[in-house]
C-alpha positions in Angstrom: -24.8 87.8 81.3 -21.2 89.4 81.7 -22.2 91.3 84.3 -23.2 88.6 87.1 -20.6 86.5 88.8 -20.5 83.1 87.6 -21.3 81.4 90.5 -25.0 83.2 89.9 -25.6 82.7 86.5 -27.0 79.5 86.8 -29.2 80.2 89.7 -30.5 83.5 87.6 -30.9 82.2 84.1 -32.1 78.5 85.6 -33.7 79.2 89.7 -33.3 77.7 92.3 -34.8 75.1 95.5 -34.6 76.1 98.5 -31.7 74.6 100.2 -29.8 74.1 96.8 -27.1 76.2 98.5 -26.3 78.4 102.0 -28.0 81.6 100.9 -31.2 79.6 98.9 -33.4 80.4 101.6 -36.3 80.0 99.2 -36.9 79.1 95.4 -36.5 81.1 92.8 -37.8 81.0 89.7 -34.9 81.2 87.2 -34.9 83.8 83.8 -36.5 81.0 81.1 -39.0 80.1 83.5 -40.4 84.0 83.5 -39.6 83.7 79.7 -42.3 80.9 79.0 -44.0 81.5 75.4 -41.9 84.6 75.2 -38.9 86.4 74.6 -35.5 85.9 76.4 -32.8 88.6 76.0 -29.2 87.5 76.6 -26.8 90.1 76.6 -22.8 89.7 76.3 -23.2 86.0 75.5 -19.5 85.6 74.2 -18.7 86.2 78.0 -19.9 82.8 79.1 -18.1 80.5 80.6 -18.2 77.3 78.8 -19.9 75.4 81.6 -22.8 77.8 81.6 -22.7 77.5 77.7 -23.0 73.7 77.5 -26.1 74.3 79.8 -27.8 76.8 77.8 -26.9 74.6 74.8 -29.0 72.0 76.7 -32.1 74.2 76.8 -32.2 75.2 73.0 -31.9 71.8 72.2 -34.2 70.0 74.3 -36.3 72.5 75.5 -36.6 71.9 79.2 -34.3 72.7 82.2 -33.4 71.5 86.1 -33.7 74.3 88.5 -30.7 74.4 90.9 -30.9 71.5 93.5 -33.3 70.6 91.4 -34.4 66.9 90.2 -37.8 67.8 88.3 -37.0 69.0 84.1 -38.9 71.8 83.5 -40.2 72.8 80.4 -40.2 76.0 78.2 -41.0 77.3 75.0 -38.8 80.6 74.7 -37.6 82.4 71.9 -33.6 83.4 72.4 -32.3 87.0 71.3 -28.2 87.0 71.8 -25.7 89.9 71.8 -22.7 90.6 72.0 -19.7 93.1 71.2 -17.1 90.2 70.3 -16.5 88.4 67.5 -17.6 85.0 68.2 -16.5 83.5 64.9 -13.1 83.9 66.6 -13.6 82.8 69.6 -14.7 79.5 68.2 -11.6 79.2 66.4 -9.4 79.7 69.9 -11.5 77.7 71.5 -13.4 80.0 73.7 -16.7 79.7 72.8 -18.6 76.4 71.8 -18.7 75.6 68.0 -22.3 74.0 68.4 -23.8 76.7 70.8 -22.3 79.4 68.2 -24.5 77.6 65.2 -27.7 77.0 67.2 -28.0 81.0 68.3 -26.8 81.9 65.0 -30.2 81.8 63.1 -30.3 85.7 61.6 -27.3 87.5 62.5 -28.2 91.2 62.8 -24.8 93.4 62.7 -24.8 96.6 64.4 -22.1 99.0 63.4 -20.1 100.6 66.3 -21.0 103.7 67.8 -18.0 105.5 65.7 -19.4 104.9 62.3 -22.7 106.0 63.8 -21.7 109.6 64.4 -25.4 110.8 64.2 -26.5 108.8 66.6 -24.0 110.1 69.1 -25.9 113.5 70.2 -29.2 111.8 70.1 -27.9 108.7 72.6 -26.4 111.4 74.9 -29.6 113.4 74.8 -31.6 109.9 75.8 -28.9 108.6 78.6 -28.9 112.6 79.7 -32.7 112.7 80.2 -33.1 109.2 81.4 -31.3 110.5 84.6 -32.9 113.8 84.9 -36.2 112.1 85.0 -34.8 109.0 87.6 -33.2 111.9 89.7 -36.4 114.6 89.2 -33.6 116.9 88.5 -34.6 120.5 86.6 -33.8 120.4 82.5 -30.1 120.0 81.4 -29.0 119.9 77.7 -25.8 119.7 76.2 -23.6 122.9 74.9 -22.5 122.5 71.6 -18.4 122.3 72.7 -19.8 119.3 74.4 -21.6 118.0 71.6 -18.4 118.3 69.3 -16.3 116.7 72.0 -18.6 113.5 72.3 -19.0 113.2 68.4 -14.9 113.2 68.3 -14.6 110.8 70.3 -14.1 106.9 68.6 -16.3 105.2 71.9 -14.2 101.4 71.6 -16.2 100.9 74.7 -20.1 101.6 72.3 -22.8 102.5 74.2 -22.4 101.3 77.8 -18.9 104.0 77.3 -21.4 106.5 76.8 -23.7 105.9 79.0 -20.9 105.9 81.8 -19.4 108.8 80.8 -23.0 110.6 80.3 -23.7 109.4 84.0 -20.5 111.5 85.1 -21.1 114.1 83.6 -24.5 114.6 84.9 -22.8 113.8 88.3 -20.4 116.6 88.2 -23.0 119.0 86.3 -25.3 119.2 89.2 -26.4 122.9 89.5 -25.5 123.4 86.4 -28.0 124.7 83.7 -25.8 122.7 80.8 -23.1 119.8 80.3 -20.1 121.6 79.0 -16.4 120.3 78.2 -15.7 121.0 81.9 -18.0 118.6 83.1 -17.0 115.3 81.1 -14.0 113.2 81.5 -10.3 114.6 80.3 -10.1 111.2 78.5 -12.3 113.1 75.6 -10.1 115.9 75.3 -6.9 114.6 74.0 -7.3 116.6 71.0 -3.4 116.6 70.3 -2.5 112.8 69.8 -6.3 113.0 67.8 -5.4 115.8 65.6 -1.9 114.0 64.8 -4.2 110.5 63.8 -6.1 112.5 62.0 -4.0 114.3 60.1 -2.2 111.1 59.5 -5.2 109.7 57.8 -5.7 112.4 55.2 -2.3 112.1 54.3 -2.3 108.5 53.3 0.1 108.0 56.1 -2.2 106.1 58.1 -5.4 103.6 57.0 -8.2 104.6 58.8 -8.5 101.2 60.3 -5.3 102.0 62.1 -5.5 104.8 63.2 -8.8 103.9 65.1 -6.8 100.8 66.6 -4.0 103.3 67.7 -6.5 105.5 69.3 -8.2 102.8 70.9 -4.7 101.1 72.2 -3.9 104.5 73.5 -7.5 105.2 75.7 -7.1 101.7 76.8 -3.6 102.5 78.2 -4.9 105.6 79.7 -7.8 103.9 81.5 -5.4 101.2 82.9 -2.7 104.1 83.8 -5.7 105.6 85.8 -6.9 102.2 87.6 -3.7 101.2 88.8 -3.7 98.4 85.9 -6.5 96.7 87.6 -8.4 95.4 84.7 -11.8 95.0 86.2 -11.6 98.6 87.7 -10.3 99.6 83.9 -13.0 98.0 82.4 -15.6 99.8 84.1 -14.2 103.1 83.6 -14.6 102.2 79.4 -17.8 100.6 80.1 -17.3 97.2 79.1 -16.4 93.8 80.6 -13.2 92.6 81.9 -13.4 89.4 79.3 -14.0 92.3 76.6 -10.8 94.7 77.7 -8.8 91.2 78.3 -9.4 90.5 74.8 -8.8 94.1 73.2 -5.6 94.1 75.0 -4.5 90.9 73.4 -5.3 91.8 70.6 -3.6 95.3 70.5 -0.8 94.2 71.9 -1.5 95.9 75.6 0.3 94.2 78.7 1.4 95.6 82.1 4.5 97.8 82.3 7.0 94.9 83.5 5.6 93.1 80.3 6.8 92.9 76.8 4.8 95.2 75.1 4.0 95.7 71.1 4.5 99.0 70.4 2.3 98.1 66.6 -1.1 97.0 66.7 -2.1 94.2 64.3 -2.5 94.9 61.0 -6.4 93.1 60.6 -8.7 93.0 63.3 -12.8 91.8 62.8 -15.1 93.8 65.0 
C-alpha cells in the first residue's frame, strides 16, 4: 500500500470505469475483485490514509465495493492478511489510524521480531535477495565472503528486510565482474565500526541498556541517510528501505529534525516496535 501514490490506491485496491477519470481509458478490475474466494495481501497498512481506511473498512464490513466511477456494488468474499512495521496501537491513540479498522483486521496478530534479533536469518536473506538477482539478471554465481557476512550480521537493519534487500541490490550492482561480495562492494553506512564498537562496549559495561543503544544507533544511520539525501525525506527513506510515513515517524520519535531545527540530542527512554 505505502508504496503507491494515494491518488491510485483506490483505483488499484477498488478498479475502475472507463471515463472515471482523464487517464481511465478502460476499466480496470481493482485488487479485491482478483481476490474473490481468496486471499488479499496488504502490505504497510499503517500507511493509509484515513480516507482510504474508512473505505477498506467499508469492504470488511459489508462485503461488497463500488469500482471508481462506479454506481454498481460489487461483491466479494476475500480473506484479508495485513502488515505492517508500525505500531498501530499507537497510532490509534494519536489519532492516525482508525480505532474500528485497527479491531476488525486485528483477528490473530502474528509478531515478527526485527531483523536484529534475528541474526541467523541475516546470511540466509542475503543469500536469497543475492540469488534472486543473479537468476533475474542470468548473471554467473556470486556468494558472499565471510568479512561481508560479518559486516551484514553487525549491522542493527532499523530499516528490516526491504534495508537489506536494497543494500543487497547495491551491492550486486557494484560487484559486477566480480566472483564475490566483499566489504568493498556494500555501502560505507555498514562500516562504522567505531561509533558501533563504543555502543557496544557501552552495553557490556552497564553503561548503556541495550534498548538504547540500538535507538542511538538507529538515530545516528538515520542522520547519516538524511546527511547523504540532502534531508529530503522521501530520497532518505529509500536509501533505508522503508517509507517516508515510516522514517517521518522514527524521526519523531527519536527526536531527529533538520539542522535549522531544535534537535534532542537523547532519544526517548521507551519506545514499542
Amino acid at each position: 500500500c505505502a508504496a503507491l501514490p494515494e491518488t491510485l490506491i483506490e483505483s488499484e485496491l477498488f478498479g475502475h470505469e472507463k471515463g472515471s477519470f482523464t487517464d481511465a481509458t478502460a476499466r480496470r478490475v481493482g485488487q479485491f475483485e482478483l481476490a474473490h474466494t481468496g486471499t488479499l495481501f496488504l502490505d504497510e497498512i499503517g500507511d493509509l490514509s484515513a480516507m482510504t481506511q474508512a473505505k477498506l473498512l467499508r469492504v470488511l464490513q459489508e462485503r461488497e465495493f463500488t469500482r471508481v466511477g462506479g454506481v454498481q456494488s460489487i461483491k466479494v468474499d476475500v480473506r484479508i492478511v495485513t502488515a505492517t512495521n508500525q505500531n498501530l496501537e499507537e497510532l490509534v491513540r494519536k489519532g492516525q489510524f482508525r480505532e474500528d479498522l485497527y479491531y476488525r483486521i486485528n483477528v490473530i496478530a502474528l509478531y515478527l521480531p526485527p531483523l536484529r534479533e534475528r541474526g541467523d536469518d541475516i546470511p540466509l536473506l542475503a543469500k536469497h535477495f543475492l540469488a534472486k538477482r543473479i537468476e533475474e539478471e542470468n548473471r554467473p554465481l556470486q556468494e558472499f565472503s565471510k568479512d561481508a557476512v560479518d559486516l551484514l550480521s553487525r549491522y542493527p537493519w532499523p530499516g528490516n528486510v526491504r534495508e537489506m534487500e536494497n543494500i543487497v541490490e547495491q551491492a550486486f550492482i557494484w560487484s559486477k565482474g566480480s566472483d564475490s561480495i566483499t566489504p568493498e562492494h556494500l555501502p560505507p553506512i555498514l562500516k562504522n565500526d567505531t561509533r558501533s564498537s563504543s555502543l557496544r562496549d557501552d552495553t557490556l559495561a552497564g553503561r548503556l541498556s541495550l534498548e538504547k543503544a540500538v535507538m542511538e544507533f538507529e538515530r545516528e544511520i538515520i542522520l547519516d541517510a538524511l546527511k547523504r539525501t540532502n534531508y529530503i525525506q522521501t530520497h532518505a527513506a529509500n536509501l533505508l528501505g522503508i517509507s517516508r510515513r515510516m522514517l517521518k515517524y522514527r524521526m519523531d520519535t527519536l527526536g531527529i529534525g533538520r539542522p535549522d531545527q531544535e534537535v534532542s540530542t537523547e532519544p526517548p527512554s521507551v519506545v514499542q516496535e
